[in-house]
C-alpha positions in Angstrom: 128.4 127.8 97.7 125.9 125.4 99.4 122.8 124.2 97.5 121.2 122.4 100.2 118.8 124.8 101.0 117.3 123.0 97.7 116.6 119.8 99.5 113.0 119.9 101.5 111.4 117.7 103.9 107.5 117.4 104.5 106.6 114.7 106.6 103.1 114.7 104.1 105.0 114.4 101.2 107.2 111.4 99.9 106.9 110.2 103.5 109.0 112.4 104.5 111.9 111.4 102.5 114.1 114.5 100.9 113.3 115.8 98.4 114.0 118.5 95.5 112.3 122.2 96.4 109.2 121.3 97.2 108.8 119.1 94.4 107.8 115.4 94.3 111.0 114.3 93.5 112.8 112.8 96.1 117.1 113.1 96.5 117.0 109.1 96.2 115.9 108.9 92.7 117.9 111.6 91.4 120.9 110.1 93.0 119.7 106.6 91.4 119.2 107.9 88.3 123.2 109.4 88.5 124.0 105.9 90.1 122.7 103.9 87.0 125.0 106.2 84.4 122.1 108.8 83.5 123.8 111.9 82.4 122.9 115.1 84.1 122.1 116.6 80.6 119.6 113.7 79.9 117.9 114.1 84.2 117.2 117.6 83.0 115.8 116.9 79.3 113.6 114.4 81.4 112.6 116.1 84.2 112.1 120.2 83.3 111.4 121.5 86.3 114.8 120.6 87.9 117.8 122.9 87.3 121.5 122.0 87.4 121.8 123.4 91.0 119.1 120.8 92.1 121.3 118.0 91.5 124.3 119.3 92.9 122.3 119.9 95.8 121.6 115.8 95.5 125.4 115.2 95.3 126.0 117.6 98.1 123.0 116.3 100.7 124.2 112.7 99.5 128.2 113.8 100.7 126.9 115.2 104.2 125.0 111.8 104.7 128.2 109.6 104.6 130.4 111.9 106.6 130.4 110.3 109.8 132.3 108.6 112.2 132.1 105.1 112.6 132.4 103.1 115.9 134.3 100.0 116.8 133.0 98.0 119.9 136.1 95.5 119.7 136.5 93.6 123.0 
């Protein structure tokens, strides 16, 4: 099941970057947080008010981002 209805944007908040529910926590740092070897256990413990689902929903927003063709203008 989909857990991107998790991921927010307000163009007042975070610049309008994604972020988490609402929150000011933005997709980016979660995902850099995962990128640098943080466990998900240990991105909970440090942030309480996100849940598991919330950084699937990071993984899953970060998977539809890359998913995209990409164009060749060879001569």
């Amino acid at each position: 099941m989909s857990q991107l209805h998790r991921i927010t944007f307000n163009p007042n908040q975070c610049g309008g970057r994604p972020c988490i529910r609402g929150m000011r926590i933005r997709v980016k740092d979660v995902l850099d947080m995962l990128a640098a070897g943080e466990s998900e256990q240990t991105i909970l413990e440090d942030f309480p008010d996100l849940e598991a689902g919330d950084i699937r929903a990071c993984l899953e927003y970060a998977a539809t981002q890359v998913d995209h063709a990409v164009l060749s203008l060879a001569k």
